[in-house]
Biopython code that builds the backbone (N, CA, C, O; Angstrom):
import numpy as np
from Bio.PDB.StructureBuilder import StructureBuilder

atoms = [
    (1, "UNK", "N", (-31.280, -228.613, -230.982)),
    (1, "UNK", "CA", (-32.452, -227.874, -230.561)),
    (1, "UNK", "C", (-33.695, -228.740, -230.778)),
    (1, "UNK", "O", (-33.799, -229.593, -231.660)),
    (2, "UNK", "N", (-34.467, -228.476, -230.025)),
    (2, "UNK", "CA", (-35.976, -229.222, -230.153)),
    (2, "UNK", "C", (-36.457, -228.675, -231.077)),
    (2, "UNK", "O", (-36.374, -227.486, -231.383)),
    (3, "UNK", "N", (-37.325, -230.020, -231.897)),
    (3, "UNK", "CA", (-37.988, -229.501, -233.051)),
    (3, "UNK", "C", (-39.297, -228.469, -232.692)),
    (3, "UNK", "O", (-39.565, -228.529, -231.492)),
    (4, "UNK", "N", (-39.979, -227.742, -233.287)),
    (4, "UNK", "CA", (-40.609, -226.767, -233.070)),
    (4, "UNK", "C", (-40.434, -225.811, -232.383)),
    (4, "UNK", "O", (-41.233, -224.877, -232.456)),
    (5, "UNK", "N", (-39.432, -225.766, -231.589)),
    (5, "UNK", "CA", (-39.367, -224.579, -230.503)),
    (5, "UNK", "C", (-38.377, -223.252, -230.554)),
    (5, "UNK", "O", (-37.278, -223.750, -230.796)),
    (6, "UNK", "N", (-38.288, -222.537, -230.502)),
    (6, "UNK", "CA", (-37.594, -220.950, -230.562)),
    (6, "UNK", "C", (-37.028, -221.183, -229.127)),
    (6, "UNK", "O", (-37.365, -222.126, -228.411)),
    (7, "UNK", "N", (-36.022, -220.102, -228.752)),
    (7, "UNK", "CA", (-34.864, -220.231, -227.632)),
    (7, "UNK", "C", (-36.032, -218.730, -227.757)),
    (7, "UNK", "O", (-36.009, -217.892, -228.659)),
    (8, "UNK", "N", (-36.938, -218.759, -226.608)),
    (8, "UNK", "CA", (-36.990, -217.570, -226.045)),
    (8, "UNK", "C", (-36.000, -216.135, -225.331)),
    (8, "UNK", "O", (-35.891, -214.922, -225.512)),
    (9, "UNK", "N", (-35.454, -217.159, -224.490)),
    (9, "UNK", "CA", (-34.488, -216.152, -223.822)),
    (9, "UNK", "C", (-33.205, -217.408, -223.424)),
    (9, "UNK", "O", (-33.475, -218.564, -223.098)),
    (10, "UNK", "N", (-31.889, -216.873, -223.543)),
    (10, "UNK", "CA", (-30.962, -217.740, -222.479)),
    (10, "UNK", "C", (-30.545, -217.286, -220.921)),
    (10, "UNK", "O", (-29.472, -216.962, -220.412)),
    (11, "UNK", "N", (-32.034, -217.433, -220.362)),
    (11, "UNK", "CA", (-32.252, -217.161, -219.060)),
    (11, "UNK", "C", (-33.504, -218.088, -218.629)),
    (11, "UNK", "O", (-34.146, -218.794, -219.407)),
    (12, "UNK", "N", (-33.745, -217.943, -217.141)),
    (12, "UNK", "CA", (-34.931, -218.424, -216.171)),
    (12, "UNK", "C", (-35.994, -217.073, -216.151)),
    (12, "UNK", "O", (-35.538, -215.949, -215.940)),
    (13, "UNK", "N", (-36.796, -217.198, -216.284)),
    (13, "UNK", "CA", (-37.886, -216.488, -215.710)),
    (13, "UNK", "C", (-38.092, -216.598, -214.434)),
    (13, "UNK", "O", (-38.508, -217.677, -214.011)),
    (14, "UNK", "N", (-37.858, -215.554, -213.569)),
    (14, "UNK", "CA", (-38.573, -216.074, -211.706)),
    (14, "UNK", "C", (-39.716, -214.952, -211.972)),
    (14, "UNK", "O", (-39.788, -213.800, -212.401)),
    (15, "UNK", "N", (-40.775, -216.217, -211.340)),
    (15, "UNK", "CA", (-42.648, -215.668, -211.308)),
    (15, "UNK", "C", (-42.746, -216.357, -209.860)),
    (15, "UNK", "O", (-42.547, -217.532, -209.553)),
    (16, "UNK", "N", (-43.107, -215.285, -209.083)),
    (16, "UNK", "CA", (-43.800, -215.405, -207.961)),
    (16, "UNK", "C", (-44.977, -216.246, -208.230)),
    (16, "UNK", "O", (-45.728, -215.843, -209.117)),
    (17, "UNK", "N", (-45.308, -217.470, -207.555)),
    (17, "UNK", "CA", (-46.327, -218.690, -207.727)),
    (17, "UNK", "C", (-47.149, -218.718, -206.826)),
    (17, "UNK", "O", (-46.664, -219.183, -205.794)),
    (18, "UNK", "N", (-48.277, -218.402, -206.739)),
    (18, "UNK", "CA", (-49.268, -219.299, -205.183)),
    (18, "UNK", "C", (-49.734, -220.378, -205.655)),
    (18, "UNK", "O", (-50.185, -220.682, -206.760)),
    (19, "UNK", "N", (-49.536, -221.078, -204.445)),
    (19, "UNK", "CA", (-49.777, -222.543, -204.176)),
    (19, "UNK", "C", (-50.859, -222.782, -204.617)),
    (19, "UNK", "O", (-51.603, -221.816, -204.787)),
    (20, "UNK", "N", (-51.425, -224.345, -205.017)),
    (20, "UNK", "CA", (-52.663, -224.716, -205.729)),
    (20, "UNK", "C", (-53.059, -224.319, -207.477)),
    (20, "UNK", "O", (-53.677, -224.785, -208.435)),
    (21, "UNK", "N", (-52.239, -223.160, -207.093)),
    (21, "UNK", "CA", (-52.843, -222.451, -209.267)),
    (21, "UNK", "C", (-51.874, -223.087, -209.749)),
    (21, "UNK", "O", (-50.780, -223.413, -209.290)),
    (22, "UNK", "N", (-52.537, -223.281, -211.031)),
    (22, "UNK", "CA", (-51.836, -223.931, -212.298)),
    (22, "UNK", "C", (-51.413, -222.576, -213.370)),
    (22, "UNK", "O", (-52.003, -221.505, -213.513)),
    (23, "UNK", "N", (-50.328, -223.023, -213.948)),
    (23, "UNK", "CA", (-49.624, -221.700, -214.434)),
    (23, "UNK", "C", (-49.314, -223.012, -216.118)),
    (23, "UNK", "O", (-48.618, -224.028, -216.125)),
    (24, "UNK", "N", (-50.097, -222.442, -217.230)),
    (24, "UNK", "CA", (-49.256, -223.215, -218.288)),
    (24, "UNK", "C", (-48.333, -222.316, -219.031)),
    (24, "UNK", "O", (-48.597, -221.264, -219.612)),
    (25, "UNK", "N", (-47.131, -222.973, -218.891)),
    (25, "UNK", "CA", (-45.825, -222.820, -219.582)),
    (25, "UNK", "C", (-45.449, -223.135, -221.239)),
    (25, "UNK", "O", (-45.609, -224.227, -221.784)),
    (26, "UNK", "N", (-44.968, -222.030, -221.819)),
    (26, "UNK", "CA", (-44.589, -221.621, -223.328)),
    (26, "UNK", "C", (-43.628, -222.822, -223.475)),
    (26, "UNK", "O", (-42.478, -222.806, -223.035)),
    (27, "UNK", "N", (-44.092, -223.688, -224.016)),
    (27, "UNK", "CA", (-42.675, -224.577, -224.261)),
    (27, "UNK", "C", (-42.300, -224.339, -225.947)),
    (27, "UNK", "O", (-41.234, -224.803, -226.350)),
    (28, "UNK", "N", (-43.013, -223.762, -226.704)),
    (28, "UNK", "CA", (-42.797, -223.365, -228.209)),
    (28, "UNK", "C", (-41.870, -222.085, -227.797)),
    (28, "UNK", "O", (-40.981, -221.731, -228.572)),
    (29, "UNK", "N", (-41.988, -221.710, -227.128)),
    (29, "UNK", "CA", (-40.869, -219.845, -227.192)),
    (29, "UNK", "C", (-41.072, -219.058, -228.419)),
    (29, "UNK", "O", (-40.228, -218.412, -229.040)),
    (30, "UNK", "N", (-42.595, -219.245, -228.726)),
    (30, "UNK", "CA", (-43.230, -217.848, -229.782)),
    (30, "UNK", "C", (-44.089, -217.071, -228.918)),
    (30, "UNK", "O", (-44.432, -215.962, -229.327)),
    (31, "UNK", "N", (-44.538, -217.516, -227.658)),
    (31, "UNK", "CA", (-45.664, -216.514, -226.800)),
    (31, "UNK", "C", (-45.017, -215.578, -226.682)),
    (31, "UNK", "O", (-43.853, -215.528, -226.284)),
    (32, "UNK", "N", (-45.746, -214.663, -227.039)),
    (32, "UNK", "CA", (-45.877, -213.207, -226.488)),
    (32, "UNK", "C", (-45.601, -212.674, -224.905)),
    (32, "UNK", "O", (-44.945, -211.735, -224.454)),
    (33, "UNK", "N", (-46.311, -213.589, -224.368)),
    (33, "UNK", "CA", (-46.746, -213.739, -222.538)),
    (33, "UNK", "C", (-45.472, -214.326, -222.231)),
    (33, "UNK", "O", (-45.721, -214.480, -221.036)),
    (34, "UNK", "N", (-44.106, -214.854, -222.371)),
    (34, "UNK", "CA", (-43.403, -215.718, -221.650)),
    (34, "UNK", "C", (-43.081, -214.989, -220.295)),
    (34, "UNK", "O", (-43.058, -213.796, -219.993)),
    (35, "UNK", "N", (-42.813, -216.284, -219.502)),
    (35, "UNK", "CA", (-42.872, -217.852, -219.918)),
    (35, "UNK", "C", (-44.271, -218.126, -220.164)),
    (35, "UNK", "O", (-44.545, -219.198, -219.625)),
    (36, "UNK", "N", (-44.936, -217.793, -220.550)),
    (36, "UNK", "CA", (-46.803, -218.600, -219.816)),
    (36, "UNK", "C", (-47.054, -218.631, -221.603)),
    (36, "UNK", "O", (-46.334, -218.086, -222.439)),
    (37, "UNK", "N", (-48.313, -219.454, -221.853)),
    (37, "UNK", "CA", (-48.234, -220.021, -223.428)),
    (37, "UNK", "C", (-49.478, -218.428, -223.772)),
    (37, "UNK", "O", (-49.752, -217.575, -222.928)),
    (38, "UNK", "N", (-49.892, -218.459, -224.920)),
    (38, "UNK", "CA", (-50.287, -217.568, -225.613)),
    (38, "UNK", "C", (-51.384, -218.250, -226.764)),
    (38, "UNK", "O", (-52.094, -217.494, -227.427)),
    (39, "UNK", "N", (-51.437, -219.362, -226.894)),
    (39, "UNK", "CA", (-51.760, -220.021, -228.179)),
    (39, "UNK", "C", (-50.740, -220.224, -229.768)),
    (39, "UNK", "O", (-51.013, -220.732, -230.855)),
    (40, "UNK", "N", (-49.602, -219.606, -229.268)),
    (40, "UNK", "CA", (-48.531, -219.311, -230.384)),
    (40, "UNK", "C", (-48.394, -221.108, -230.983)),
    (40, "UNK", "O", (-48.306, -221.292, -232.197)),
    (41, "UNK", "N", (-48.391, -222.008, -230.264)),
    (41, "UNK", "CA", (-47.978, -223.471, -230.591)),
    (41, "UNK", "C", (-48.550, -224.055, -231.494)),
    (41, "UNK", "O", (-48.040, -224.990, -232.112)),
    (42, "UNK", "N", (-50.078, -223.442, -231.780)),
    (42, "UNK", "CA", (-51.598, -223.744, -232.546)),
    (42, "UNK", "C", (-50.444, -223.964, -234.089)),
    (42, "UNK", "O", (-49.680, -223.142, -234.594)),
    (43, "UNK", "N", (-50.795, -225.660, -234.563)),
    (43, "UNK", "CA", (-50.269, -226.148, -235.973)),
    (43, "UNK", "C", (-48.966, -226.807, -235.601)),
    (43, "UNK", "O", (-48.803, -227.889, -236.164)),
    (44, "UNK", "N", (-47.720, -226.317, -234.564)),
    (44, "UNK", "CA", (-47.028, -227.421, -234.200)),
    (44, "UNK", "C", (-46.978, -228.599, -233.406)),
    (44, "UNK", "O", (-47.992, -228.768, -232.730)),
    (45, "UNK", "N", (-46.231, -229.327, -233.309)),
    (45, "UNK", "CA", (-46.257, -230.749, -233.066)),
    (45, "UNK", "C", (-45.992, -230.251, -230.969)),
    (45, "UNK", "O", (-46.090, -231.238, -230.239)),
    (46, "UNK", "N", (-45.737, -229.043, -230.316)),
    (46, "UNK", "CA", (-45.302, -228.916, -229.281)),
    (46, "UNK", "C", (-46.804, -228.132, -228.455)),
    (46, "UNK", "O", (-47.682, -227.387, -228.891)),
    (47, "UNK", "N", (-46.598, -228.611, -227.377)),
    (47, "UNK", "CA", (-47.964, -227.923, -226.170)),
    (47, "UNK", "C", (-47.747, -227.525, -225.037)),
    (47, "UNK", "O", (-46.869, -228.169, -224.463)),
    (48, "UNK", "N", (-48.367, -226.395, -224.244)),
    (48, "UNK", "CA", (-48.154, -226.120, -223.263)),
    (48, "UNK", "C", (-47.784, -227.308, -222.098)),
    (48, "UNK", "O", (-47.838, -228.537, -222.134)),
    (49, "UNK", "N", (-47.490, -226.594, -221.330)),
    (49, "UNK", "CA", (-47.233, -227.831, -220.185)),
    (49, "UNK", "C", (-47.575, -227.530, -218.914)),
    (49, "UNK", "O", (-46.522, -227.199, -218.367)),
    (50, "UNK", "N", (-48.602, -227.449, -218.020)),
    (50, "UNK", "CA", (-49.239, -227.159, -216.838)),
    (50, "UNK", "C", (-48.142, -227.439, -215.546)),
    (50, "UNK", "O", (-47.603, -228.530, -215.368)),
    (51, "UNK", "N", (-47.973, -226.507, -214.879)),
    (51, "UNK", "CA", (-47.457, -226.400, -213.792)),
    (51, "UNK", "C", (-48.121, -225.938, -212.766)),
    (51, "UNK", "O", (-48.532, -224.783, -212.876)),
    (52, "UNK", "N", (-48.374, -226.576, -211.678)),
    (52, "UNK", "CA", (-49.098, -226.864, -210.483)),
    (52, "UNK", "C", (-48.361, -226.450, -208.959)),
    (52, "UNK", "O", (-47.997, -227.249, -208.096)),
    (53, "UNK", "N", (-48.289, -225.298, -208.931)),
    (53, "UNK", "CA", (-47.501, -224.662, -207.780)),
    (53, "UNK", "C", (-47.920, -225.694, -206.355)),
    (53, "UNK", "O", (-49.075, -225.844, -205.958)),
    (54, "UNK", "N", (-46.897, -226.231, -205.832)),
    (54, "UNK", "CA", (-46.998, -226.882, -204.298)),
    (54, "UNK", "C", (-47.314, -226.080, -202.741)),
    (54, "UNK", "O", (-47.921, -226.367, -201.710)),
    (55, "UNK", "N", (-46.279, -224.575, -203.413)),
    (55, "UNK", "CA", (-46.458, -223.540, -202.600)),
    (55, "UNK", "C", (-45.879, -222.348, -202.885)),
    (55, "UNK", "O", (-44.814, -222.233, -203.492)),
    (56, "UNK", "N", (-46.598, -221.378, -202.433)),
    (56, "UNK", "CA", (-46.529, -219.719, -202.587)),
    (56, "UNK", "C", (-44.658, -219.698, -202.728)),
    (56, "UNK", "O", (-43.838, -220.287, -202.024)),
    (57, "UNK", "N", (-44.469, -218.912, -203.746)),
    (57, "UNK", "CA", (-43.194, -218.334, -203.936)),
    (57, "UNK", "C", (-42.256, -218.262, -205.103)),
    (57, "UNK", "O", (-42.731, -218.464, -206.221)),
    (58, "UNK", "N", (-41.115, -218.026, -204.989)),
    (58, "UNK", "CA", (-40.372, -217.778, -206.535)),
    (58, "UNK", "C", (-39.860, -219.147, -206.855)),
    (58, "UNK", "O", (-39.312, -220.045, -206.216)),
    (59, "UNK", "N", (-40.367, -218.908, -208.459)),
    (59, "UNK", "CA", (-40.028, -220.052, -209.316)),
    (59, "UNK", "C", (-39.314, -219.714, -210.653)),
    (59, "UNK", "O", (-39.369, -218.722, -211.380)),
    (60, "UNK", "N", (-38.558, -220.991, -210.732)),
    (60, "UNK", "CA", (-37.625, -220.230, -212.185)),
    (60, "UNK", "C", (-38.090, -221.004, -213.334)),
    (60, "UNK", "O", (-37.753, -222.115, -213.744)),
    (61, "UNK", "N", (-39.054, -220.044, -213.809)),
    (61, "UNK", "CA", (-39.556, -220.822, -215.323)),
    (61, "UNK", "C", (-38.317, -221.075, -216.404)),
    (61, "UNK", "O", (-37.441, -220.215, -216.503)),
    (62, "UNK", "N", (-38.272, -222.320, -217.234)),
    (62, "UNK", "CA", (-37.584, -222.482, -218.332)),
    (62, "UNK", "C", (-37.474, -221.427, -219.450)),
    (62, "UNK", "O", (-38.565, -221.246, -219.991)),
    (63, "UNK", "N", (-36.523, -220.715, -219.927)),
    (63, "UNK", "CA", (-36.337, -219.486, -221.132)),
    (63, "UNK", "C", (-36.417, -220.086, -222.382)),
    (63, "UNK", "O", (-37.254, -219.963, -223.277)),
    (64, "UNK", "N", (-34.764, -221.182, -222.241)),
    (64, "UNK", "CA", (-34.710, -221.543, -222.893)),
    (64, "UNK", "C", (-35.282, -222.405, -224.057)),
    (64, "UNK", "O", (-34.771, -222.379, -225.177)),
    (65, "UNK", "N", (-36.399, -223.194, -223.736)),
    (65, "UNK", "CA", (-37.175, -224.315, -223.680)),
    (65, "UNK", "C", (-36.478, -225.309, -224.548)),
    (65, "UNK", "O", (-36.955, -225.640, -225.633)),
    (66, "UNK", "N", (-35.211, -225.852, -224.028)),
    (66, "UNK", "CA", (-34.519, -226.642, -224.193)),
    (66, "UNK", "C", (-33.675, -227.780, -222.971)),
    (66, "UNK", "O", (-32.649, -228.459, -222.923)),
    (67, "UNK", "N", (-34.840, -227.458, -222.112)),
    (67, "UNK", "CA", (-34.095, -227.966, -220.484)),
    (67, "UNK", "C", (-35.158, -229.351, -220.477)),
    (67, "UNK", "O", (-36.142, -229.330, -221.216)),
    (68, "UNK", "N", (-34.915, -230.405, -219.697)),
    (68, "UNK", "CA", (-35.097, -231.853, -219.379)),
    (68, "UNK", "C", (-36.358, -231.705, -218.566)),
    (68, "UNK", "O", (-37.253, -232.532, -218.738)),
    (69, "UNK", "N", (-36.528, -230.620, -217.601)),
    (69, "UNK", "CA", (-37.367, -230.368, -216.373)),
    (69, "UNK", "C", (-38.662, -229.956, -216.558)),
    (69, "UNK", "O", (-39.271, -229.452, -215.614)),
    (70, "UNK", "N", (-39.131, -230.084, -217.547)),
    (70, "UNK", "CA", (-40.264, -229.117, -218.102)),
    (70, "UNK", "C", (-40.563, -227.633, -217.897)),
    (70, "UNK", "O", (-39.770, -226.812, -218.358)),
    (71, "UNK", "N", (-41.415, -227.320, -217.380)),
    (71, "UNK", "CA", (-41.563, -225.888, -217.073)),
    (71, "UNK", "C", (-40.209, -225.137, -216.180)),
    (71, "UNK", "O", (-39.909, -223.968, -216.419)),
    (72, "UNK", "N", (-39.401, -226.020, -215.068)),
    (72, "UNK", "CA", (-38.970, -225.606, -214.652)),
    (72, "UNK", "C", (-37.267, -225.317, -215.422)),
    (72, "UNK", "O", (-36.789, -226.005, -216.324)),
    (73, "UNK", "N", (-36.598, -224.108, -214.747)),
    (73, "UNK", "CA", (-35.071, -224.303, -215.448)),
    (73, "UNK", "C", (-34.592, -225.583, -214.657)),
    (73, "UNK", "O", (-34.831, -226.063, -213.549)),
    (74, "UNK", "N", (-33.514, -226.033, -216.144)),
    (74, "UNK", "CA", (-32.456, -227.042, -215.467)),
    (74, "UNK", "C", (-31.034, -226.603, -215.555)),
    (74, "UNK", "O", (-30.193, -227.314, -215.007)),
    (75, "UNK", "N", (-30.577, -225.277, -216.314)),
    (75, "UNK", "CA", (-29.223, -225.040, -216.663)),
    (75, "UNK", "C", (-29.501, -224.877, -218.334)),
    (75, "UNK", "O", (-29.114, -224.044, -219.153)),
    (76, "UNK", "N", (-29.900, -225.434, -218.380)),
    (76, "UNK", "CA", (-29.520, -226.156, -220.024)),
    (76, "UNK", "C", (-28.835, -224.843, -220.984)),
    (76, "UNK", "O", (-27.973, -224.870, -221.863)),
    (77, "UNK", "N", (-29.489, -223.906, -220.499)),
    (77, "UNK", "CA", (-29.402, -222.448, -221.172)),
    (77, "UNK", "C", (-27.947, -222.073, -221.219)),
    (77, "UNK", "O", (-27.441, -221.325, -222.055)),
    (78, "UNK", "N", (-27.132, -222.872, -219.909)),
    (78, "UNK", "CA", (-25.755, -222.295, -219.758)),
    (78, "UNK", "C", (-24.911, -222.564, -221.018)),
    (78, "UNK", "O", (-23.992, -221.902, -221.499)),
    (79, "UNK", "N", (-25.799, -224.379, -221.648)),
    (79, "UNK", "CA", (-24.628, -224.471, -222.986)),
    (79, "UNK", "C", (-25.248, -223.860, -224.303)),
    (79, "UNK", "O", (-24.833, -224.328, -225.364)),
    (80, "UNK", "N", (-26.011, -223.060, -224.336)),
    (80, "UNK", "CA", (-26.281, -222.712, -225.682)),
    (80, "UNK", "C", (-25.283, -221.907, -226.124)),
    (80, "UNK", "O", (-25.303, -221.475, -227.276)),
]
sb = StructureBuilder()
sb.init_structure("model")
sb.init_model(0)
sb.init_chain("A")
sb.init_seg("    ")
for serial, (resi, resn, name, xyz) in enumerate(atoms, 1):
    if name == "N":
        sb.init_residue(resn, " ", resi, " ")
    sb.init_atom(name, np.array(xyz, "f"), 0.0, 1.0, " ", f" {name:<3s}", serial, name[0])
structure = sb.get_structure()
């Protein structure tokens, strides 16, 4: 497991995205708000991570925050 981070969920979040907005992503998995950050990270070594929608539509945020892809899922959740 990554240091600082909590296994929010062993799932994807899908959040409807419009294009152009920036959406920052819980990569600690203490926010309140997941996937989206909260300030929960404030004192660890881990930080949000800005995601920049290309275009309008469903996206599968990371649960786990143990995936390679940053904000986005990669699986990773399947081997926990």
């Amino acid at each position: 497991m990554k240091p600082d981070t909590v296994i929010a969920q062993k799932a994807p979040y899908p959040v409807e995205v419009e294009a152009g907005k920036s959406y920052w992503w819980c990569a600690c998995g203490k926010s309140a708000r997941q996937p989206f950050c909260d300030g929960s990270h404030k004192g660890s070594s881990v930080s949000p991570i800005e995601y920049k929608a290309d275009a309008s539509g469903k996206v599968w945020f990371c649960g786990c925050k143990q995936g390679g892809r940053g904000a986005l899922c990669d699986g990773s959740h399947k081997a926990l």
